[in-house]
N, C-alpha and C positions, 0 to 999 in steps of 0.2 A: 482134055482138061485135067491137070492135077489135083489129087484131095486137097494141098494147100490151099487153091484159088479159088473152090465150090464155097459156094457159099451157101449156108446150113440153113434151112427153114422150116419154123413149126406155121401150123395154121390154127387160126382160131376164130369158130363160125358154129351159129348154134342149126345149121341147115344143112344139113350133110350133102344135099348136092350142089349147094354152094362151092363147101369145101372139095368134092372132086373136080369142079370145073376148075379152081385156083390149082388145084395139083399139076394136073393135066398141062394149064397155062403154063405154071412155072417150070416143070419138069423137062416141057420143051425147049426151054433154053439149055445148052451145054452146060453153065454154070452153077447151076441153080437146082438145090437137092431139097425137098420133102420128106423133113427125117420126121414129123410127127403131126398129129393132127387132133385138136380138143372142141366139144362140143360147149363150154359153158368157160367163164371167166376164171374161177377156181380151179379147174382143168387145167387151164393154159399156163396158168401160174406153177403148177405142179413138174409139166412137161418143159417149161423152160428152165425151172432150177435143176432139173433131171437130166437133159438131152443138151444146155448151155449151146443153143441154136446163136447164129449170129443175128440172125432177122428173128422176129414175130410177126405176120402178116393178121390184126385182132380186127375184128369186128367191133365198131363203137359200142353196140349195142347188145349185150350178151346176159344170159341168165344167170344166176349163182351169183356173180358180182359183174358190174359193165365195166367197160373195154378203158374210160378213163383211170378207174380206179387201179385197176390190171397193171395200167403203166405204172400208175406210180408206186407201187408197193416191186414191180419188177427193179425201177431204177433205183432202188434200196438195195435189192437183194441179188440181185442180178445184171449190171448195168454194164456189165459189155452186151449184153443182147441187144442190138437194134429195135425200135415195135414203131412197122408202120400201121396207120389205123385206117383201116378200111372203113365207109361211111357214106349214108343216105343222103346226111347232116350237113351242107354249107354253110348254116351258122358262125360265124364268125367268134361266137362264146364256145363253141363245141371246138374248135380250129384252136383258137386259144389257150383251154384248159385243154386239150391235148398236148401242146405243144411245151405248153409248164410242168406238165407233169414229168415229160422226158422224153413223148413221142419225137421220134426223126422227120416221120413221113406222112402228110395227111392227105388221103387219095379218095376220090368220090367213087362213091359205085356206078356210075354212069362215063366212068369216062374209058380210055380205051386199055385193052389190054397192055398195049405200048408201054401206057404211062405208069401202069403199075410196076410191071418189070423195072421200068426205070428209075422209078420208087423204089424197089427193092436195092436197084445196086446204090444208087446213092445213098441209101441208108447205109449200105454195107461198108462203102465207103469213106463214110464217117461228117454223109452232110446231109441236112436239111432240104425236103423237096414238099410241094406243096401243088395239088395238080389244078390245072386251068377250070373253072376261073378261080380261085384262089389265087392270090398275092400275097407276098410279105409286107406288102406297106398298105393292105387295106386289116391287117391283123394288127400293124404298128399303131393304125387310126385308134381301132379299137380298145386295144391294149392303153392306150392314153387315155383316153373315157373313162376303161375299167379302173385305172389307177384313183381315179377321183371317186370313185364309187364307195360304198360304206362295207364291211365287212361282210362275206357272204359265211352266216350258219355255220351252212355245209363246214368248210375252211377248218369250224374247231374241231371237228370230229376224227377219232384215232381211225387209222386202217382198219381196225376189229372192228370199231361200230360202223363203219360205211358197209363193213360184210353183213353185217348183222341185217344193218338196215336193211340192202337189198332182197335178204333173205326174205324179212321178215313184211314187206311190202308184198313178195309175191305168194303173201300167205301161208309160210311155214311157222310152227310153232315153236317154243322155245327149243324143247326135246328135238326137234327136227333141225334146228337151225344148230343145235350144239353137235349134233350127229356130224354133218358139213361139215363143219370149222373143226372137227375133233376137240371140242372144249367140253367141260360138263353144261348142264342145262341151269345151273344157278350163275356161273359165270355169264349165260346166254342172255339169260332174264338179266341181270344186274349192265349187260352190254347195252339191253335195249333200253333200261330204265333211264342212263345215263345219257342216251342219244336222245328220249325223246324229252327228257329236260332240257337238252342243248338246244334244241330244235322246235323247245315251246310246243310239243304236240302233246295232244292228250289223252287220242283214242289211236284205236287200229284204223278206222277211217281218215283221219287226218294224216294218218303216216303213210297211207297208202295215196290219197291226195298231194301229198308234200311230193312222195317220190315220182309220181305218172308230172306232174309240175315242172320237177328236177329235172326228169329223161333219164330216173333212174333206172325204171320200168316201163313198157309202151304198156298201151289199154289194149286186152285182148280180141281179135278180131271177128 
């Protein structure tokens, strides 16, 4: 296999033996190279405008900021990388706002290693895959629904504030949350004062209820 036709992959999984099993998996094909690997959402974002992977193999659900958000601030800033999402989630609204944000490829965690790989190439590729039982036209259904639906919140919030949010859901303080984003902590505060007018919240509790609601955050186990 020539370097032309390897196709470059970062991983991004907050379980570190997660992410050796996906190495291992992909590594074993001829094609398919493991140039880096991030434990949190912020990470992956870093490593991809760094390493400019062809694939992102993200986990939906990731600490620092989640695997939705990820995409879509990459397909700003980075949009030849491929990001397939890896996922617990058959949700058909998780399927969906993946898929608008920029994702390629929306693959279950339960399904076979097969179908991942072949998520990979097809992303690589430059096409949409979507693993069994997912469909395109039970996401079409959906998406026709959603289209009558009334604006979601979420929707008006900048990229900073959805970092912010996530941040600040799983209990980091302003100081802590400006540290992360390298912003100062008045910008931090003034990010989060801004979200939770947007978002009609009023306490740290409702913002921490909004986001385990969203699937910003899971509840700790």
């Amino acid at each position: 296999m020539t370097v032309e036709n390897t196709i470059t992959v970062v991983l991004a999984d907050d379980h570190q033996v997660v992410r050796q099993g996906l190495k291992a998996l992909l590594e074993a094909e001829p094609d398919l190279k493991v140039v880096g690997e991030a434990g949190d959402g912020l990470q992956a974002i870093r490593w991809v405008e760094l390493l400019s992977p062809r694939i992102l193999v993200l986990d939906l659900m990731m600490p620092g900021l989640n695997g939705l958000d990820v995409v879509r601030q990459l397909k700003k800033g980075v949009p030849h990388t491929q990001v397939v999402i890896l996922s617990m989630y058959a949700n058909e609204a998780y399927v969906l706002e993946a898929l608008s944000n920029g994702a390629s490829a929306y693959v279950l965690k339960d399904s076979s290693s097969a179908d991942l790989v072949h998520a990979v190439r097809e992303a690589a590729a430059g096409r949409r895959y979507l693993s069994p039982p997912l469909s395109d036209r039970a996401i079409e259904v959906y998406q026709e629904k959603a289209r009558a639906a009334t604006l979601d919140r979420y929707e008006t919030l900048t990229a900073r504030e959805r970092a912010v949010l996530h941040l600040a859901a799983e209990g980091h303080t302003n100081a802590e949350v400006a540290t992360r984003l390298g912003i100062s902590a008045r910008t931090a505060e003034t990010h989060r004062s801004n979200l939770m007018h947007k978002l009609d919240l009023h306490t740290q509790a409702e913002l921490i209820r909004y986001a385990l609601r969203r699937g910003i955050v899971q509840m700790e186990d």
